[in-house]
N, C-alpha and C positions, 0 to 999 in steps of 0.2 A: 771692724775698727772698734764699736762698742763694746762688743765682746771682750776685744784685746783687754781695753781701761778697764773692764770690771774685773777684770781675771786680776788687772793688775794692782786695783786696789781693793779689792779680797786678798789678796796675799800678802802686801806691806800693812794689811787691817792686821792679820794676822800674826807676823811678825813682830809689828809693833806692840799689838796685845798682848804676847807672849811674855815679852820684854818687862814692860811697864806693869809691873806686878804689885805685892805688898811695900818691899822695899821701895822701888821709883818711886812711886807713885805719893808714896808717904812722905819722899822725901830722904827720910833715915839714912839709904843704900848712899844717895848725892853725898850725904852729910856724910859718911862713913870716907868716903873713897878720893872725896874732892872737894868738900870746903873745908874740911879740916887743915890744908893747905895751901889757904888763901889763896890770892892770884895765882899761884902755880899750877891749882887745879885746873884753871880754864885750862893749862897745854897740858895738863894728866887728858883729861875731854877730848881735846883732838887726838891725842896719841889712840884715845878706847875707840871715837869715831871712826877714823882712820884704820885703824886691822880690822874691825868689827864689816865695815862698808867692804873692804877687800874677802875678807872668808865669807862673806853671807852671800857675796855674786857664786864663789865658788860651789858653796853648799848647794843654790838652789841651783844651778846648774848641773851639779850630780844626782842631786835627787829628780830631777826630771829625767836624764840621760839615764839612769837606773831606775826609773821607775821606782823607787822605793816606799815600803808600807813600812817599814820597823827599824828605830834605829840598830839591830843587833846587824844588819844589812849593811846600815853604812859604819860599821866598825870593821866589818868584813872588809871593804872596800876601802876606805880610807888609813886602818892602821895595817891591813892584812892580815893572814891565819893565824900567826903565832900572837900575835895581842889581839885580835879581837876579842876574844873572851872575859880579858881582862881590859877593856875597855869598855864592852858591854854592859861590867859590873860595874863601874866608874858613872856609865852614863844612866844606869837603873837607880843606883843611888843618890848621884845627883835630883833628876828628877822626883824620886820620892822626897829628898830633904827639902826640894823648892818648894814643893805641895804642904811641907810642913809648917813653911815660913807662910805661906800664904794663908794656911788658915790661923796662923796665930795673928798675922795680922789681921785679916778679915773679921776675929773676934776683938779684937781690938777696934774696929772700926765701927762695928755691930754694939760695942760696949759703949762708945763716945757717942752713938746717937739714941740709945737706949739701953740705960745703965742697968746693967746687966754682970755677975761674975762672969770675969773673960773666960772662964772654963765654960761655961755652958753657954756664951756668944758665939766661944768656937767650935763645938758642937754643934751650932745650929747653922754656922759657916759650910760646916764640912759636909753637913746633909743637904745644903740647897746645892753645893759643889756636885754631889751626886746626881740631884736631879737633872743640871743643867747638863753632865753629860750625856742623859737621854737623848737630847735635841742633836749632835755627833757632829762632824765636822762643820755642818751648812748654817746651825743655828751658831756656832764660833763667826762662823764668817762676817752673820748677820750682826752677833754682837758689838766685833771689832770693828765693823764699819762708821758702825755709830759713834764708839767710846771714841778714838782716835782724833775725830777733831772735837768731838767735844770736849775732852781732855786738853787740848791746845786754845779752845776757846775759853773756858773755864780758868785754866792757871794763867793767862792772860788778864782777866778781871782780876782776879786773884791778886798778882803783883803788882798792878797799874798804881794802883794805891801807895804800895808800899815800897816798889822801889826804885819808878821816875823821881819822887821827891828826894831821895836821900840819893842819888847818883850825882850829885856834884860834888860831894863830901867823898867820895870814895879816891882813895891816895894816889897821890901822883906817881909816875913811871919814876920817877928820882927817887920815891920812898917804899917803894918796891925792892928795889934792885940796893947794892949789889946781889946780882943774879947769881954768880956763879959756886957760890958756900951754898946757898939754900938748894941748889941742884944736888948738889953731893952729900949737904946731908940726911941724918940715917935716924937722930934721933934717939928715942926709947926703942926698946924691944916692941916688934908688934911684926902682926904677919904684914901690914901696910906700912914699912916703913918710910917710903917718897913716893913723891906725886907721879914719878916715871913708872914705878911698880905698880903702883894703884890702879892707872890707867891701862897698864899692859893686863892685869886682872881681872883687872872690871872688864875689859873686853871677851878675855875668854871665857868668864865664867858664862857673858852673854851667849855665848857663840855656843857653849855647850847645852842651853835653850833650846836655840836656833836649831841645831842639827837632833836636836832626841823629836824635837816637834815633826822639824820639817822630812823628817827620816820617816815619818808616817804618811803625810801628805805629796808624795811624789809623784803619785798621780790626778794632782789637783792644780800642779801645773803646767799652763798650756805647752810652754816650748823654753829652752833655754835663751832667748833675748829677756822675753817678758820676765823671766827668773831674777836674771841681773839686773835690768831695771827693778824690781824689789827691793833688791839687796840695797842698788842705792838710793832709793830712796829711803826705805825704812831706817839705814844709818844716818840721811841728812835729817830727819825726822827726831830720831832720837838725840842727834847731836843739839839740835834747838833746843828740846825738852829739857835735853841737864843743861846748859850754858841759862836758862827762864830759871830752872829750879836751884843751880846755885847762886843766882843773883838773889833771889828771894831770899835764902836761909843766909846767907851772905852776910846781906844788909839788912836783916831785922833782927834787932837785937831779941835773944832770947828764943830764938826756932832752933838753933845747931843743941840747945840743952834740951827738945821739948823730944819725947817718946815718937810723935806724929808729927816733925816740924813746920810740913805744908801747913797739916788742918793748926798748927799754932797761928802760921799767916793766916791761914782764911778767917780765924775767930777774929783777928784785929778790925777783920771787914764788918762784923756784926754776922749775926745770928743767922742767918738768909746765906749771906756766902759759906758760911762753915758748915751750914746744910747742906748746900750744893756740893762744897769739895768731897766732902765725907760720905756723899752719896756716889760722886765720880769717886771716889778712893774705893770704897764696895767693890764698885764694878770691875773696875781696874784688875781686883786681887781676885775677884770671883775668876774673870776670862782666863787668866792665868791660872789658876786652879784646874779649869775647865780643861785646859788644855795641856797641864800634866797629866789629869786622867787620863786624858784622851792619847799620850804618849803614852802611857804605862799599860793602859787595856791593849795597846794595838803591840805591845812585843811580848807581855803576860799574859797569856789566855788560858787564866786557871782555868775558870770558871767560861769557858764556849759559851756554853748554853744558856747559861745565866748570867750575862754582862753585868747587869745592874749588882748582882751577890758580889762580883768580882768588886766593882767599885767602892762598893760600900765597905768591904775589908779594906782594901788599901787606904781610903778615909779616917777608920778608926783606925787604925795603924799610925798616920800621919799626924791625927789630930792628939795621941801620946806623946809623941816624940815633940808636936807646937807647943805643950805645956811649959816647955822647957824658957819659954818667953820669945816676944817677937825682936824685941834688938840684942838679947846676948844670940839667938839665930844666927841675924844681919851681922853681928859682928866676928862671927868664925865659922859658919856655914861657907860663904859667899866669897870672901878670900881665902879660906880650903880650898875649896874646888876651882878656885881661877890658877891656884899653882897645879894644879892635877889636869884641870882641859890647857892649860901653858903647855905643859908636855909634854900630851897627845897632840898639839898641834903643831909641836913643834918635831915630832914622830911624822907626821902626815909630810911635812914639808922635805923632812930628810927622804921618805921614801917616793914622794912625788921628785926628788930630784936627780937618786939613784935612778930611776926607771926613766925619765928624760935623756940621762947621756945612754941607755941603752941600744 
């Protein structure tokens, strides 16, 4: 039974860590995808929660039933022969452009607690990103054990402050509504244009996370129950995290404008809390870094014999493409690729339904 629990929260460590990267974690991703549409956001949240909880029982249950080490594996399997290849390219570039985002953010978080050019913060991002993947999947496990509720204890302090006081002043259900215009509309041109798309995006682009990761680690889980229970809870998990994180950026004036809008909130706490966030934000971007290496070495294997050679190229690789800045990134990186894994997921569902009336 202990066994079970740990298996089971090493793997929602995991998941979660995955997840809660530069973007999350800063805040910026919330602020891109779901406060920029007030109230509405919270139901974009449940709509991303909600497919997110459903394909991540699915994934981990594939990847333990195949055993799988490489996402090129589960493109086999899930889109079939004629698209895997081009999926496998879909899911190699995704994951390289996460890794991108992450160390720009990472220099960016490295530059707010030690002012630093973000070009050589993220440099020095990208090279601690390598080290950590020396320690391979066990030292991920260990990290995300940790970050996970510390992160939920953390952005808990964080908000108490800033937005029990100001929640009685948030508008009533009569000045909300009428509901029905702001559902249909569409706005300026943008790849996000309603809260219904946003949510369906921000889901996938998670999901295609989830599966380049978990496409490595398929033999790291026990059995298909224990999978699923992951899935859900890692989804109910993250669903708190964004409904905390957009109350926060929400109701504090001045965080949906700030580059880092978390660590905008935690500097309101004083000096002490904006140490603490900025040090959970590190972590946050580091694990996830960690864990695109750790996806890109296990289906790249230029470099066999010299892992670490291999990593360190793909680093400098990524760390050119971060130059390009951390929120223009977050803002067409991340909805790119939520209409590209939309597709393929919605490729998996047609061909999981053909083979069902079979």
């Amino acid at each position: 039974m202990r066994s079970n629990y740990q298996d089971l929260c090493g793997l929602v460590a995991i998941c979660v860590g995955a997840v809660v990267g530069a973007g999350f974690a800063s805040g910026q991703e919330i602020n891109r995808f779901f406060v920029r549409f007030g109230w509405l956001g919270v139901a974009g949240i449940g709509i991303a929660v909600s497919i997110f909880i459903v394909w991540t029982r699915f994934i981990m249950a594939t990847a333990y039933e195949r055993k799988l080490t490489e996402y090129r594996q589960a493109c086999r399997i899930l889109l079939g022969p004629r698209l895997a290849t081009l999926g496998d390219l879909i899911a190699g570039s995704y994951v390289f452009a996460g890794l991108a985002v992450m160390i720009a953010g990472g220099g960016e978080a490295i530059a707010a607690l030690w002012p630093m050019p973000t070009r050589l913060s993220s440099l020095l991002f990208a090279l601690l990103a390598v080290l950590g993947m020396a320690r391979g999947a066990s030292g991920l496990v260990k990290i995300n054990k940790a970050l996970v509720p510390l992160l939920l204890i953390i952005v808990l302090l964080v908000l108490a402050g800033q937005l029990v006081p100001d929640w009685p002043a948030a508008p009533a259900l009569a000045r909300i509504y009428p509901l029905i215009p702001a559902l249909l509309a569409v706005g300026e041109f943008t790849l996000l244009p309603n809260w219904l798309v946003a949510g369906i995006l921000y889901a996938a682009f998670n999901l295609g996370t989830v599966i380049t990761v978990f496409s490595a680690l398929g033999n790291h889980i026990p059995d298909t129950r224990t999978g699923k229970l992951a899935g859900l809870f890692s989804g109910l998990i993250l669903g708190l995290l964004l409904f905390l994180f957009w109350s926060g950026i929400y109701f504090t004036p001045g965080a949906s404008q700030s580059t880092l809008p978390m660590a905008y909130i935690a500097a309101l706490g004083g000096y002490g809390t904006r140490l603490a966030y900025l040090l959970l934000l590190f972590l946050a971007m580091y694990t996830s870094a960690i864990a695109d290496l750790f996806a890109l070495n296990s289906r790249y294997r230029i470099f066999a014999r010299y892992p670490a050679a291999g990593s360190l190229l793909v680093a400098a690789l990524a760390w050119a493409v971060a130059r390009a800045g951390f929120v223009r990134l977050i803002n067409t990186v991340y909805p790119a690729y939520g209409y590209l894994w939309t597709a393929m997921l919605i490729i998996v569902v047609i061909r999981h339904r053909i083979a069902g009336c079979r």
